[in-house]
Wavefront OBJ file of the C-alpha trace (Angstrom):
o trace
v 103.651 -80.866 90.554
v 106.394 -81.854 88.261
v 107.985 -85.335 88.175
v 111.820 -85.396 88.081
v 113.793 -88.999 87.336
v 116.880 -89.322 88.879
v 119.484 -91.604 87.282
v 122.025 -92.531 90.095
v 121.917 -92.458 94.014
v 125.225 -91.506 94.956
v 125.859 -88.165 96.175
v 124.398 -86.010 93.370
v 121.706 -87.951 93.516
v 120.625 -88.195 96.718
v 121.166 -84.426 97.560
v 119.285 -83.796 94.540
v 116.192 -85.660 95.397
v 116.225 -84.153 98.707
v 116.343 -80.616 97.092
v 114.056 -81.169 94.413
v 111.235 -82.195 97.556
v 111.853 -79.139 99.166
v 111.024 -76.933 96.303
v 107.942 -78.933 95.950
v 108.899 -81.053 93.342
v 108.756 -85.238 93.351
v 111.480 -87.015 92.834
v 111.928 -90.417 91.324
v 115.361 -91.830 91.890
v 116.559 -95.104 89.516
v 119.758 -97.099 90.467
v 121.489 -99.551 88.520
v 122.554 -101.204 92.399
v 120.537 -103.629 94.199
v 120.985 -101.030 97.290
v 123.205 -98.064 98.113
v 126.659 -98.682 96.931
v 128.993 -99.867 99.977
v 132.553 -98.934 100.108
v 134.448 -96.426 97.955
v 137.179 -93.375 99.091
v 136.933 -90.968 101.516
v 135.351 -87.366 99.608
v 136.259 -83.936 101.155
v 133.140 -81.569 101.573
v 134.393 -78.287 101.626
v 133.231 -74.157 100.538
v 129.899 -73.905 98.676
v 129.626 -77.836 99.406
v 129.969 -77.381 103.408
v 127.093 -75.262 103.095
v 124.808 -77.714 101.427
v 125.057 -80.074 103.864
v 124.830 -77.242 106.718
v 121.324 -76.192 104.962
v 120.668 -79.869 105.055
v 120.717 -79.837 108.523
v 123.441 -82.489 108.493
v 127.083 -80.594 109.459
v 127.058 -81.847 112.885
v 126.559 -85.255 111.462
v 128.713 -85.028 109.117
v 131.759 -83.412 111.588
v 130.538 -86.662 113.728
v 131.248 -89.305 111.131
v 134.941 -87.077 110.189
v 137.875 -88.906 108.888
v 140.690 -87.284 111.213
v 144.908 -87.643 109.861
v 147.218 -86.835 112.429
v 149.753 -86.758 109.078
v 151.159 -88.203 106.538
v 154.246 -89.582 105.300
v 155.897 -90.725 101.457
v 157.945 -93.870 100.973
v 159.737 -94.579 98.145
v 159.698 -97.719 95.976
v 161.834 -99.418 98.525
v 159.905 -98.069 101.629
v 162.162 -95.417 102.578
v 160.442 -92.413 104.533
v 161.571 -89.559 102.183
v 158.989 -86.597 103.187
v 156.695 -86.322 106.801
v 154.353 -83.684 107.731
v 152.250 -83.632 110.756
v 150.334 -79.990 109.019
v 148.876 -81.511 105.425
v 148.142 -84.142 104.023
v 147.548 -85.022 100.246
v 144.240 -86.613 100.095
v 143.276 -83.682 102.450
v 145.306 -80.526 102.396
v 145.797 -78.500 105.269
v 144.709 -80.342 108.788
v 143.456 -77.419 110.611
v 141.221 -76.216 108.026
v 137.066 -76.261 108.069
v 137.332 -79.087 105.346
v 135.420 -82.378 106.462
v 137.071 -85.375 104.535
v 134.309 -87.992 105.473
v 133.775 -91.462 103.391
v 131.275 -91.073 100.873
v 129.166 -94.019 101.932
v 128.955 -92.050 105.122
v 127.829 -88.956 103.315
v 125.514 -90.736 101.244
v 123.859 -92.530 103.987
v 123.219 -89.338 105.946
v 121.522 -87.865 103.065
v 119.297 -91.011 102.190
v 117.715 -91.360 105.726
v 116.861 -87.312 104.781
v 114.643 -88.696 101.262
v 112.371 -91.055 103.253
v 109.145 -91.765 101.427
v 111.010 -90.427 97.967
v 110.694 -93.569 95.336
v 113.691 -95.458 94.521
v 114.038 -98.333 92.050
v 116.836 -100.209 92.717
v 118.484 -102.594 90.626
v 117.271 -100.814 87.375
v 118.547 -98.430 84.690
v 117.294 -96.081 82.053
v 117.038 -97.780 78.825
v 115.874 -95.651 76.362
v 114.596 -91.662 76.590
v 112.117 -90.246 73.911
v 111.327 -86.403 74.611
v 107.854 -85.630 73.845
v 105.775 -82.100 73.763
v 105.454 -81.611 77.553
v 107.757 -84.853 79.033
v 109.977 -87.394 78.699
v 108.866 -91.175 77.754
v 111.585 -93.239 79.884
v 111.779 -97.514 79.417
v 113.607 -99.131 82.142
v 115.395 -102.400 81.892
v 112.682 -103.755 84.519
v 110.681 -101.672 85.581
v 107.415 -100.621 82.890
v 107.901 -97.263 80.961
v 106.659 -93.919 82.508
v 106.543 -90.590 81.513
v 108.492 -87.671 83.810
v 108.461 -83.986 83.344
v 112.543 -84.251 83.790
v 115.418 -86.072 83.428
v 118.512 -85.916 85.350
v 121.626 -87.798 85.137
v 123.722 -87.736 87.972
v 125.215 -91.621 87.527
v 128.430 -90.750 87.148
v 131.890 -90.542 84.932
v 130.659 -93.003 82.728
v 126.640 -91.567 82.725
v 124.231 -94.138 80.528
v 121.706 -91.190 80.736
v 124.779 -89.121 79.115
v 125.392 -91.778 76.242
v 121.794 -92.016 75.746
v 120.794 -88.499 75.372
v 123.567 -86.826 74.173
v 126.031 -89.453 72.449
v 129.303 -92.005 73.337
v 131.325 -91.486 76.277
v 134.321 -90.877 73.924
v 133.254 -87.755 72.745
v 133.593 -86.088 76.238
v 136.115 -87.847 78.652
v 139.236 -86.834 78.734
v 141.818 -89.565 80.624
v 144.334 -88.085 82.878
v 147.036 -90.778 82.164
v 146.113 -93.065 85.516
v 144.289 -95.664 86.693
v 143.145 -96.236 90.842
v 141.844 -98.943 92.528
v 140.632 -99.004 95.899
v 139.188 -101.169 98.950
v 138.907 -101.656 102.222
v 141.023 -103.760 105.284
v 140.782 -104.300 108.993
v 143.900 -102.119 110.372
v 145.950 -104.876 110.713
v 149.198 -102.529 110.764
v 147.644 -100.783 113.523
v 147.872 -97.314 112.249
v 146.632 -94.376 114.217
v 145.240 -91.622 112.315
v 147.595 -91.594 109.483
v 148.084 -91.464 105.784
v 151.178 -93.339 104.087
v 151.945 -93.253 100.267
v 154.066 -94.648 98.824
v 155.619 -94.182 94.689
v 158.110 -94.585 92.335
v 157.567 -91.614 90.368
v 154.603 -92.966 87.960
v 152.914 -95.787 90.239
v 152.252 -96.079 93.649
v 149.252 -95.986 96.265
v 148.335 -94.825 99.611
v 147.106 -96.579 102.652
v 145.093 -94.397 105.386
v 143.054 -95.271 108.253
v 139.382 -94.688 108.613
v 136.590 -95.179 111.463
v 138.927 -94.225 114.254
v 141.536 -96.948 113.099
v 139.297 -99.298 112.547
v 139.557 -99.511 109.204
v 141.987 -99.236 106.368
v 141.265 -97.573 102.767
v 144.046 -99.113 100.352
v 144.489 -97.459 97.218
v 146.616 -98.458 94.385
v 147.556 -96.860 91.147
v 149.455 -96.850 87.569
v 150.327 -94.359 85.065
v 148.746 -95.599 81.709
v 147.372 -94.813 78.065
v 143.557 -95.448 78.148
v 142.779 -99.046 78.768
v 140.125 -101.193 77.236
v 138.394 -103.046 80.096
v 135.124 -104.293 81.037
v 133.596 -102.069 83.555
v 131.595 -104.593 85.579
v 134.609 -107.063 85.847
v 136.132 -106.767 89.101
v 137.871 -109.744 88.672
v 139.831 -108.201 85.278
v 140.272 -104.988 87.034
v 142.460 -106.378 90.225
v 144.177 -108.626 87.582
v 144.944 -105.241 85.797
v 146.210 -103.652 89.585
v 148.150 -107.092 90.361
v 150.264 -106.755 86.775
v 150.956 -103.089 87.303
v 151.478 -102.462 90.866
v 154.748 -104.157 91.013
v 158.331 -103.840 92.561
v 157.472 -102.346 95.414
v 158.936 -102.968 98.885
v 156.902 -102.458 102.223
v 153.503 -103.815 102.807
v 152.644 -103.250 99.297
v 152.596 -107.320 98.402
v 150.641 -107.540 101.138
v 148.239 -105.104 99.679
v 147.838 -106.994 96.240
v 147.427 -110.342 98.460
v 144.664 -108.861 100.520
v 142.936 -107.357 96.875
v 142.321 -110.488 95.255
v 139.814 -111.187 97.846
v 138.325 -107.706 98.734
v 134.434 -107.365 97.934
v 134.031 -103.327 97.837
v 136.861 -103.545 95.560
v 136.211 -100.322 93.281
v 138.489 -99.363 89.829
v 138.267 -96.421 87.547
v 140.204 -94.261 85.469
v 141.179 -90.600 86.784
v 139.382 -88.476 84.128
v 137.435 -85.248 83.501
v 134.267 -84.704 81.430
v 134.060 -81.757 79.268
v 130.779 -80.808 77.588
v 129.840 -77.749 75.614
v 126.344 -77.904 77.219
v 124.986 -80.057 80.068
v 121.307 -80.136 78.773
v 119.093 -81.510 75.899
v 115.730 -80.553 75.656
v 114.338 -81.991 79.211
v 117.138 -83.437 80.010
v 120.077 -82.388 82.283
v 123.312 -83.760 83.849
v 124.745 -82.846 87.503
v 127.666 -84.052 89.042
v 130.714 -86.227 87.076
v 128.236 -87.187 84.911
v 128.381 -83.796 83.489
v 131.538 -82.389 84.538
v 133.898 -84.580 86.565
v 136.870 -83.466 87.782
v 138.689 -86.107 88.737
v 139.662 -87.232 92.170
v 142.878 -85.351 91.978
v 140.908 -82.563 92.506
v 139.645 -83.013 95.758
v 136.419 -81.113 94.659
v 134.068 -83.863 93.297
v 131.619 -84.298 96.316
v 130.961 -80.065 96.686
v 130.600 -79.582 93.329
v 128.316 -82.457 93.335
v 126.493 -81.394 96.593
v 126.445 -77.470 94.895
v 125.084 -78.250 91.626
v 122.081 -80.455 92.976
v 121.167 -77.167 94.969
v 121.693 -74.879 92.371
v 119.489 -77.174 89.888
v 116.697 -77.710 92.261
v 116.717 -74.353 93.313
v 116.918 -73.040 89.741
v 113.885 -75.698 88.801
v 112.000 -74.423 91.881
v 111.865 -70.791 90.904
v 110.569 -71.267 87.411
v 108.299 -73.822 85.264
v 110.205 -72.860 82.551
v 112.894 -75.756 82.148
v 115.410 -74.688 79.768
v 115.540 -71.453 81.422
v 116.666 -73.227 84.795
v 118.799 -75.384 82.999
v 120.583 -72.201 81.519
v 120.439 -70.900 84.858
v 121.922 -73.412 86.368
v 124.729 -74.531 84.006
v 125.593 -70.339 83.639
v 125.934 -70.181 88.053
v 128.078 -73.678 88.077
v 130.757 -73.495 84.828
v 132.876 -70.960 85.932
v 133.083 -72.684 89.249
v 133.334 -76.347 87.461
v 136.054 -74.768 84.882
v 137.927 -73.324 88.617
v 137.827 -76.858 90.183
v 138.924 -78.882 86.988
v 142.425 -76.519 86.739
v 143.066 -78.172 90.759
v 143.443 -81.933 89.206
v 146.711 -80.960 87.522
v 148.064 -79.215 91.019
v 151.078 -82.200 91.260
v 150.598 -81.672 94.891
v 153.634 -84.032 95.392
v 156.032 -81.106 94.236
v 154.061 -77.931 94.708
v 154.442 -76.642 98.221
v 151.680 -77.716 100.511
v 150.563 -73.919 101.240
v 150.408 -72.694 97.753
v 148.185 -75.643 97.056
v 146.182 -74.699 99.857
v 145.629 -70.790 98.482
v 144.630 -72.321 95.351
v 142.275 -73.984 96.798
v 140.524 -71.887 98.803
v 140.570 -69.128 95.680
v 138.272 -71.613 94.066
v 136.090 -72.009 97.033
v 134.789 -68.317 96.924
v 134.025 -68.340 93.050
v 129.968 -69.505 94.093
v 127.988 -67.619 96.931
v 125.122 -70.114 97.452
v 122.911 -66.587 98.650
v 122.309 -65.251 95.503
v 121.068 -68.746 94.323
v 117.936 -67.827 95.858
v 117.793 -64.196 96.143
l 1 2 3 4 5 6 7 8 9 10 11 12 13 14 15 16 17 18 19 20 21 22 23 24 25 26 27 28 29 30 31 32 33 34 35 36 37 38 39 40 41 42 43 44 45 46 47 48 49 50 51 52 53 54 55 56 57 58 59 60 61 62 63 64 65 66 67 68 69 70 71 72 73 74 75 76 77 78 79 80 81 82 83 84 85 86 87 88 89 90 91 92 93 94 95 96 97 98 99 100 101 102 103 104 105 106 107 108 109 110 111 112 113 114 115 116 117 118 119 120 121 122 123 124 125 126 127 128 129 130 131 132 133 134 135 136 137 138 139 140 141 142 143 144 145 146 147 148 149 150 151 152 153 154 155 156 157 158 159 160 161 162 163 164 165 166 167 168 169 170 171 172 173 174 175 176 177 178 179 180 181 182 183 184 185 186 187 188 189 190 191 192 193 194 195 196 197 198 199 200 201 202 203 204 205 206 207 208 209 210 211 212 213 214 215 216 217 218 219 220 221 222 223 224 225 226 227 228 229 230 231 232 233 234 235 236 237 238 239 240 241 242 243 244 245 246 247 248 249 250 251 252 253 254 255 256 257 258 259 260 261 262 263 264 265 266 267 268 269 270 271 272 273 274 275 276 277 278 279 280 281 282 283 284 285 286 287 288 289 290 291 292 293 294 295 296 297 298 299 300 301 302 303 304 305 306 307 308 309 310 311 312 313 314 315 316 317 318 319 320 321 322 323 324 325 326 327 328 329 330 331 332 333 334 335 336 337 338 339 340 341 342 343 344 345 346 347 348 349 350 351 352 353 354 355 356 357 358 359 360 361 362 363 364 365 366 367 368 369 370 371 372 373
């Protein structure tokens, strides 16, 4: 039976795991957290990545813990309502559609409780990967070194398994001019099932309710050349928001007051990945680690959720590994190449049902039947 590490636990990860089981393979999963990450956006699951989680036996979960938007609305700088629609919304598209927009800790818990009894090392990372004949020699910051069959990194935009194995971040990302933060609040405006943005034509944010108005999900943004930053310094990071956020009217101040002390405060740069090849030897990358698409997209979370099936799948049907991984990478590009071309949709100024047709053109360009035909 082979032995597969995992590098990352977050979506690609854990669906991963739970598909590499069921083809009878064992999983190891390694995660630089102390415990599944907390906090973070809401993620859409939607096309090939709606059926994942329906063969995971989770869609009625998953339709249980829904994020539902009556609408949304656009302020300008000032806070003047200039655009309302009660039909779409940006972070969601169309509001009658099959799409689940769900938050991804949601998501992720759902699939964890699915991996019980898989091994998980928290609070450890990958430090160093020599391929030999017939596996892969792995050191871990903590843990002792062991020897897998397979590595897979699935830890992300910026993937240590990816600058390990196959070279320096810089040689793949490509930064899409902005820069997000986001967190969480008590819905102390009392909003009820709505999404309000706000922008002055290069910065700006949006603040949407979650947990049936329980919650708020603040998000705040600036237009920017690449940024030197320390990526484990939250502190920097809201300093960085807090300097560039500015001049706005409405509750914004308010937001940046309420960020200094938020502790799921999460910051990153909207960028894609682009790689000629997502393997090396017995090595492979899924998810943003590989190919990310950027949040603009909308399509992270189902192309995460279809690659880990197609993979395991792909792994399942053959003990020949680089013919999976050729398998695998020749199903998913076309269908990565599709979802990358949505982050540039300006969906503020293209009209809300022509962004919709594009999207759902891109849904149909991977039948998840003939993965295991």
């Amino acid at each position: 039976m082979s032995t597969v590490l995992i590098s990352g636990s977050s979506v690609a990860g854990t669906a991963l795991a739970y598909w590499l089981r069921e083809q009878g393979l064992t999983p190891v999963v390694v995660e630089r957290a102390p415990a599944l990450r907390r906090g973070g956006q809401t993620v859409d699951v939607r096309g090939a990545g709606l059926q994942v989680v329906r063969r995971m036996g989770l869609e009625a979960d998953v339709k249980a813990l829904a994020n539902h938007s009556s609408g949304m609305s656009m302020l300008d700088a000032a806070g003047n309502e200039v655009f309302r629609s009660e039909e779409f919304a940006l972070s969601a598209g169309a509001l009658d559609s099959e799409d689940v927009e769900i938050l991804r800790e949601d998501l992720v818990d759902l699939m964890h409780a699915r991996n019980e009894g898989i091994e998980y090392l928290y609070g450890d990372s990958i430090t160093a990967v020599r391929e030999e004949a017939d596996g892969v020699a792995v050191e871990f910051e903590h843990a002792a070194p062991r020897r897998f069959d397979l590595v897979v990194g699935a830890d992300g935009l910026h993937s240590n398994t990816r600058r390990l194995v196959f070279g320096p971040e810089s040689a793949y990302i490509n930064h899409l001019g902005t820069y997000l933060g986001v967190f969480s609040e008590e819905n102390y405006l009392g909003m009820d099932r709505w999404q309000t943005w706000f922008n002055d034509g290069a910065n700006g944010g949006v603040v949407m309710t979650v947990r049936d108005n329980a919650e708020l999900r603040i998000f705040l943004g600036f237009a920017s050349e690449p940024i030197e930053y320390d990526h484990r310094d939250t502190a920097a990071q809201k300093r960085l928001v807090a300097e560039r956020v500015t001049g706005f009217g409405w509750e914004v101040p308010g937001f940046l007051e309420r960020m200094a002390d938020a502790e799921d405060f999460y910051f990153d740069s909207m960028a894609q990945i682009n790689m000629d090849a997502w393997s090396h030897g017995r090595v492979v990358l899924l998810g943003d680690a590989a190919h990310c698409a950027a949040p603009t997209s909308g399509q992270g979370t189902s192309l995460a959720l279809t690659g880990a099936y197609v993979l395991a799948y792909e792994l399942g049907r053959t003990e020949d590994h680089a013919l999976a991984f050729a398998r695998y990478e020749s199903r998913m590009r076309p269908f990565v190449e599709a979802n990358q071309a949505l982050a540039f949709i300006d969906r503020r100024t293209v009209d809300p049902e022509e962004s919709t047709r594009r999207l759902d053109a891109v849904k149909s360009l991977i039948d998840l039947d003939e993965v295991v035909d």
